[in-house]
Jmol script that loads the backbone (N, CA, C; Angstrom):
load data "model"
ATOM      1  N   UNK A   1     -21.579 195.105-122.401  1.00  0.00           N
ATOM      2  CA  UNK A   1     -21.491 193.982-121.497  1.00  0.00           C
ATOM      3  C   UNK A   1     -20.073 193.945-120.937  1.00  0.00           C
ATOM      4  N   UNK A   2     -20.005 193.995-120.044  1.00  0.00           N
ATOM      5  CA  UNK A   2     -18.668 193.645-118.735  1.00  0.00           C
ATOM      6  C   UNK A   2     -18.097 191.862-119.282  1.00  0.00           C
ATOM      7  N   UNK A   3     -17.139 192.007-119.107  1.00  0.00           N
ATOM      8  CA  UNK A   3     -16.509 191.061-118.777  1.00  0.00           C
ATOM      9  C   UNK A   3     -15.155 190.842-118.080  1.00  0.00           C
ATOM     10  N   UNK A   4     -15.027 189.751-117.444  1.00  0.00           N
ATOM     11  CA  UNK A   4     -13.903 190.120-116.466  1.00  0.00           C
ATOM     12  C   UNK A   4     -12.676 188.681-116.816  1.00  0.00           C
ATOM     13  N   UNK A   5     -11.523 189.087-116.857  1.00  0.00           N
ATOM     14  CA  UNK A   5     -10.606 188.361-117.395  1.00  0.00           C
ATOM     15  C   UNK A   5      -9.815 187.746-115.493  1.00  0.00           C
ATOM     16  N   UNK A   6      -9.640 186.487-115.197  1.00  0.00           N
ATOM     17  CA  UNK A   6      -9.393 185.591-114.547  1.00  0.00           C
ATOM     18  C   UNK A   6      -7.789 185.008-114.805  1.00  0.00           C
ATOM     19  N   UNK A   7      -6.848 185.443-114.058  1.00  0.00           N
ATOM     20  CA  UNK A   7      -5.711 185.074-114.466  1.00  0.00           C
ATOM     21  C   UNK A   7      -5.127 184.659-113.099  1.00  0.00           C
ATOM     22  N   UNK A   8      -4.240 183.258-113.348  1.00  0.00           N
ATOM     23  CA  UNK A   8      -3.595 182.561-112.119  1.00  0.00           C
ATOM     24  C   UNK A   8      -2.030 182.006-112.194  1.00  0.00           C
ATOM     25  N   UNK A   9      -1.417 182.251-111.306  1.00  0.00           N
ATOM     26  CA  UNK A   9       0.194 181.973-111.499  1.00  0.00           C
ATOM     27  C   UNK A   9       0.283 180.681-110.543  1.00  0.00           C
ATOM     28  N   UNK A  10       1.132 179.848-111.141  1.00  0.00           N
ATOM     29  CA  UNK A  10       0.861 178.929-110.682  1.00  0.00           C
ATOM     30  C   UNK A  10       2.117 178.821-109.879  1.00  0.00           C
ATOM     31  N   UNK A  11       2.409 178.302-108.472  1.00  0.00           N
ATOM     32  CA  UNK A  11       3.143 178.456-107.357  1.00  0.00           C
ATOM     33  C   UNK A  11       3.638 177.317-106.967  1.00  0.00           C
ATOM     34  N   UNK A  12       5.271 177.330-106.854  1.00  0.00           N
ATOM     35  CA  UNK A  12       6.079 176.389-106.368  1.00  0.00           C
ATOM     36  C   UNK A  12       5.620 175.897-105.333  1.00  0.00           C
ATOM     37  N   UNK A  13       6.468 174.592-104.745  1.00  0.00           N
ATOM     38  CA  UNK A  13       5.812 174.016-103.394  1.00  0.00           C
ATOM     39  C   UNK A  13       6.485 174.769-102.224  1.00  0.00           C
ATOM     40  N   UNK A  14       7.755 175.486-102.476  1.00  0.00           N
ATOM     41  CA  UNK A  14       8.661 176.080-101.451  1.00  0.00           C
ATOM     42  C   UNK A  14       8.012 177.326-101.590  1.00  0.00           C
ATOM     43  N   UNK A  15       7.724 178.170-102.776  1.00  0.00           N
ATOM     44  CA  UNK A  15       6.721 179.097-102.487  1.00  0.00           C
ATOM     45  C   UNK A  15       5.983 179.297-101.533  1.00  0.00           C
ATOM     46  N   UNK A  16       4.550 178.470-101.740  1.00  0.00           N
ATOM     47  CA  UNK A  16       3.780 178.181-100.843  1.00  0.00           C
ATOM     48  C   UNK A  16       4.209 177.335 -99.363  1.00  0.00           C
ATOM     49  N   UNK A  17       5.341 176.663 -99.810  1.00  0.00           N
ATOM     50  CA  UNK A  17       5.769 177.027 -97.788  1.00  0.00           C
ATOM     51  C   UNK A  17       6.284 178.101 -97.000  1.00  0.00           C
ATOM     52  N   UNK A  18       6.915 178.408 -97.825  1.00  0.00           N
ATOM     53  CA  UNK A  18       7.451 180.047 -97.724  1.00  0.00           C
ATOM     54  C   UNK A  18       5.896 181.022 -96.985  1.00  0.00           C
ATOM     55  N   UNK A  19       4.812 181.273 -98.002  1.00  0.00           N
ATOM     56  CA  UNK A  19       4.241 182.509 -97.607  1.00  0.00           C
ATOM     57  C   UNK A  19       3.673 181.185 -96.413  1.00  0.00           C
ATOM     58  N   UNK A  20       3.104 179.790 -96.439  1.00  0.00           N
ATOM     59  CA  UNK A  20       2.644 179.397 -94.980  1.00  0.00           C
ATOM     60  C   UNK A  20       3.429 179.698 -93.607  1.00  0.00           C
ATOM     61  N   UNK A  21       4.849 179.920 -93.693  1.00  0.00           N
ATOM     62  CA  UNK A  21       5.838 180.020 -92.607  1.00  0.00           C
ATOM     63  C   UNK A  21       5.392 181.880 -92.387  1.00  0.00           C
ATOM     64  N   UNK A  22       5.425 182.462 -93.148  1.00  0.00           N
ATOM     65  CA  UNK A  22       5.364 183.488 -93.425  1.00  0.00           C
ATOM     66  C   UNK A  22       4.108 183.976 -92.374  1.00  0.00           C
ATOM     67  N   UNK A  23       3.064 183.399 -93.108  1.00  0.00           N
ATOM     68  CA  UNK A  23       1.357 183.994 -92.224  1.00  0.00           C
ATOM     69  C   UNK A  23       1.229 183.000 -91.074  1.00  0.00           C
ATOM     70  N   UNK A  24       2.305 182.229 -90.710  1.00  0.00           N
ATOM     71  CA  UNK A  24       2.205 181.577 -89.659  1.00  0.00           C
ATOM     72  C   UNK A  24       2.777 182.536 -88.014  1.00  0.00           C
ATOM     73  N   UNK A  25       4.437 183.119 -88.898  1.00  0.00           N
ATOM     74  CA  UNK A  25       4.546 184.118 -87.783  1.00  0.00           C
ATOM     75  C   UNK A  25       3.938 185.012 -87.594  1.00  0.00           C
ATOM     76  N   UNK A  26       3.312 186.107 -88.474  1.00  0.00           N
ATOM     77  CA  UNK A  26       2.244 187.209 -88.639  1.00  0.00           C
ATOM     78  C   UNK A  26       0.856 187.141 -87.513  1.00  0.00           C
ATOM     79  N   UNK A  27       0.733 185.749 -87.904  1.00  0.00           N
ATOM     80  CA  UNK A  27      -0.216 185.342 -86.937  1.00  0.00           C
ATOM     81  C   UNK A  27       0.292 184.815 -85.840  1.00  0.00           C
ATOM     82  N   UNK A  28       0.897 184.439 -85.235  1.00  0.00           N
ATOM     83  CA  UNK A  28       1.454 184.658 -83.876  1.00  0.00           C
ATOM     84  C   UNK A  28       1.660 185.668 -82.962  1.00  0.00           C
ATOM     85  N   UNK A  29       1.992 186.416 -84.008  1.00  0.00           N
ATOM     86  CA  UNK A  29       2.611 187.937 -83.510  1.00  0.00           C
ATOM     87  C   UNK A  29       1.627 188.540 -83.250  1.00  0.00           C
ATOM     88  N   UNK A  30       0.403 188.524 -83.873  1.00  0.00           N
ATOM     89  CA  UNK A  30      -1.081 188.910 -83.599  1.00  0.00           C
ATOM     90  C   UNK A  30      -1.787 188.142 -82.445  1.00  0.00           C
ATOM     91  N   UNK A  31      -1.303 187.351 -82.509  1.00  0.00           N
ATOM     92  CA  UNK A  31      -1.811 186.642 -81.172  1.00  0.00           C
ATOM     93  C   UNK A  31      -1.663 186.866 -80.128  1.00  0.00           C
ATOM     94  N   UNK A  32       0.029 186.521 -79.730  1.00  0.00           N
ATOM     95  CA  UNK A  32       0.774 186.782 -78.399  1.00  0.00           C
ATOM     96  C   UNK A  32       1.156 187.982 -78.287  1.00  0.00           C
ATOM     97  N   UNK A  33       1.545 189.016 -79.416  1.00  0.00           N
ATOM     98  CA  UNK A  33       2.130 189.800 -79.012  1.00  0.00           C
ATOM     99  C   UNK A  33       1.453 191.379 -79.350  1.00  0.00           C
ATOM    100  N   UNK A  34       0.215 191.038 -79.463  1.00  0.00           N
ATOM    101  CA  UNK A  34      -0.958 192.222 -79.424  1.00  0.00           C
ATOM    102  C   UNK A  34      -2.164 191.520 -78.579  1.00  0.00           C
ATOM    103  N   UNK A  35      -2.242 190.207 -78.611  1.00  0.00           N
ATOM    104  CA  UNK A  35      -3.743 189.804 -77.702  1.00  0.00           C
ATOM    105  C   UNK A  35      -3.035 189.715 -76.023  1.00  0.00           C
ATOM    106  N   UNK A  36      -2.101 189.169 -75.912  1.00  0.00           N
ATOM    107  CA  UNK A  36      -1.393 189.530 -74.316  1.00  0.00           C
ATOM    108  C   UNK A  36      -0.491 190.723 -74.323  1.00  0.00           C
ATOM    109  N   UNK A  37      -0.835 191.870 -75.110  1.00  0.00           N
ATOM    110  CA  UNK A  37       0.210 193.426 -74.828  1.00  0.00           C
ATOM    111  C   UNK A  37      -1.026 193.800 -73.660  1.00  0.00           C
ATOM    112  N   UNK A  38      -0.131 194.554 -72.834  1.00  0.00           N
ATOM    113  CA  UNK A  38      -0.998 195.790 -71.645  1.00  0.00           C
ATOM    114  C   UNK A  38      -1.673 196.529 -72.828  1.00  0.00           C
ATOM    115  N   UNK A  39      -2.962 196.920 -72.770  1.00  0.00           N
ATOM    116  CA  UNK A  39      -3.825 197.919 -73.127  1.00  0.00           C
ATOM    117  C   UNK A  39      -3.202 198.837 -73.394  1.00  0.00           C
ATOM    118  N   UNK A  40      -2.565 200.100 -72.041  1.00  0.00           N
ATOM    119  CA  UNK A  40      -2.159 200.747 -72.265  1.00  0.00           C
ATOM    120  C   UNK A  40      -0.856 200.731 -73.258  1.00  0.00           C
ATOM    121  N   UNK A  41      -0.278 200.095 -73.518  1.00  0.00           N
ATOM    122  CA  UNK A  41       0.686 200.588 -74.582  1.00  0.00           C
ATOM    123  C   UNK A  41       0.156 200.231 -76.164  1.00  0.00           C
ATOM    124  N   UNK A  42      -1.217 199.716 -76.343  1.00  0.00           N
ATOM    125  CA  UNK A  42      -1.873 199.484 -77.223  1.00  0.00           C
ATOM    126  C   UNK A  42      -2.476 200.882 -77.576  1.00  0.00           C
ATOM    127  N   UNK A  43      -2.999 201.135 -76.659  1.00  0.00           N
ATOM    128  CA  UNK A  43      -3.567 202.772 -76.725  1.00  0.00           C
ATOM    129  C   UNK A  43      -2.379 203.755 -76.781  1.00  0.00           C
ATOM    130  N   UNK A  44      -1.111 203.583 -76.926  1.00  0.00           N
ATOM    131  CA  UNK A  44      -0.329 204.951 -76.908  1.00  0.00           C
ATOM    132  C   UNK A  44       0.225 204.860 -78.159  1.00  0.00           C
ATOM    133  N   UNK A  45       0.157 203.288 -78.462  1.00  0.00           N
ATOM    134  CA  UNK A  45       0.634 202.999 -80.054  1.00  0.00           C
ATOM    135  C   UNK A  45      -0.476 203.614 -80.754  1.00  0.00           C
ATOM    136  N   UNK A  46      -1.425 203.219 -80.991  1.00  0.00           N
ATOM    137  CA  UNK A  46      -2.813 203.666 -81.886  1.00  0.00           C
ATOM    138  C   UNK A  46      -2.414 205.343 -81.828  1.00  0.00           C
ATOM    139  N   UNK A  47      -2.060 205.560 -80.757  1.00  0.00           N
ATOM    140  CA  UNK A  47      -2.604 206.838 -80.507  1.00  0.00           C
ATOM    141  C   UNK A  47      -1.105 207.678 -81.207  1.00  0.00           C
ATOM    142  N   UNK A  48       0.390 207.505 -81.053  1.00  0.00           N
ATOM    143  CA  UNK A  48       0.966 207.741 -82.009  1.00  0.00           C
ATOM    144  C   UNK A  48       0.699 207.812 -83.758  1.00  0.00           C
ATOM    145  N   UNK A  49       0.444 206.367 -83.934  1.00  0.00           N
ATOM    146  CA  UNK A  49       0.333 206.302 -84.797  1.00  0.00           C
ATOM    147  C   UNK A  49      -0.937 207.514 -85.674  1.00  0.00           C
ATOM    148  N   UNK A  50      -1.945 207.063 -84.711  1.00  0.00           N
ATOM    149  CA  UNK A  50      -2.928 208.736 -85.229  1.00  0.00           C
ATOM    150  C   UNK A  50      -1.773 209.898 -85.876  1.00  0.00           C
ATOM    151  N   UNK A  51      -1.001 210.414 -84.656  1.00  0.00           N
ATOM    152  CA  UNK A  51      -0.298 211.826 -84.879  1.00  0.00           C
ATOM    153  C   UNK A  51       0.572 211.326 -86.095  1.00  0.00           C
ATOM    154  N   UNK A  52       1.069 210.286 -86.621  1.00  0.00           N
ATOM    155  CA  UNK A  52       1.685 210.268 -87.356  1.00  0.00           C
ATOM    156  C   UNK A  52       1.632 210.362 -89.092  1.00  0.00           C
ATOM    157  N   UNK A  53      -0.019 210.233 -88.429  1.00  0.00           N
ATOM    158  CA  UNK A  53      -0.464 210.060 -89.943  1.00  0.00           C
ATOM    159  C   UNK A  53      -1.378 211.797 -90.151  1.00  0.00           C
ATOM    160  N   UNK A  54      -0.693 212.653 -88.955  1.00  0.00           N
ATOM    161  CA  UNK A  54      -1.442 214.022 -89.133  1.00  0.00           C
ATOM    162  C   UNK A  54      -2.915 214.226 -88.519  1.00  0.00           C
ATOM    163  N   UNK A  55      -3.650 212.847 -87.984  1.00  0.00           N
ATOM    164  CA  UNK A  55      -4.704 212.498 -87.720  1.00  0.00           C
ATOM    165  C   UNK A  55      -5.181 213.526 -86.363  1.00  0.00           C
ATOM    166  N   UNK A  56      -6.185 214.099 -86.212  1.00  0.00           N
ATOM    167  CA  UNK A  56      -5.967 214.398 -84.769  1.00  0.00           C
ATOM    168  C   UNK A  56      -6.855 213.840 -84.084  1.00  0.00           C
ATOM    169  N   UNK A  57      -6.637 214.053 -82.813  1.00  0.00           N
ATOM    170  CA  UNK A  57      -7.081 212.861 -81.956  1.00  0.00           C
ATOM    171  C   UNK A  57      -7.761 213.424 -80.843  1.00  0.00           C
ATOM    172  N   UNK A  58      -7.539 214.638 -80.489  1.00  0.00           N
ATOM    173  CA  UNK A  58      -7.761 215.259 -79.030  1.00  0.00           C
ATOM    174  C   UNK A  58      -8.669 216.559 -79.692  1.00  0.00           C
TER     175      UNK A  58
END
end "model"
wireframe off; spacefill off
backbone 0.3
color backbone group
């Protein structure tokens, strides 16, 4: 029989404002600054990034 062990750290209040400030800019940056980027430099990033990881693409 499986059993699974459940463990939790329990987190300051500046902590948790911390990572909220945190995934607040992350998500901005996902917003404005990938949902209004030109396409094309969306596609040349992806598309680096492919070669960078050895990926091929063509």
């Amino acid at each position: 029989m499986a059993t699974t062990t459940v463990s939790s750290v329990p987190l300051s209040l500046s902590d948790r404002i911390t990572t909220a400030i945190l995934a607040l800019l992350i998500g901005g940056f996902l917003v404005f600054g990938v949902g209004l980027a030109n396409s094309a430099v969306l596609h040349d990033t992806a598309h680096d990034v492919r070669h960078s990881y050895g990926f091929p693409c063509h």
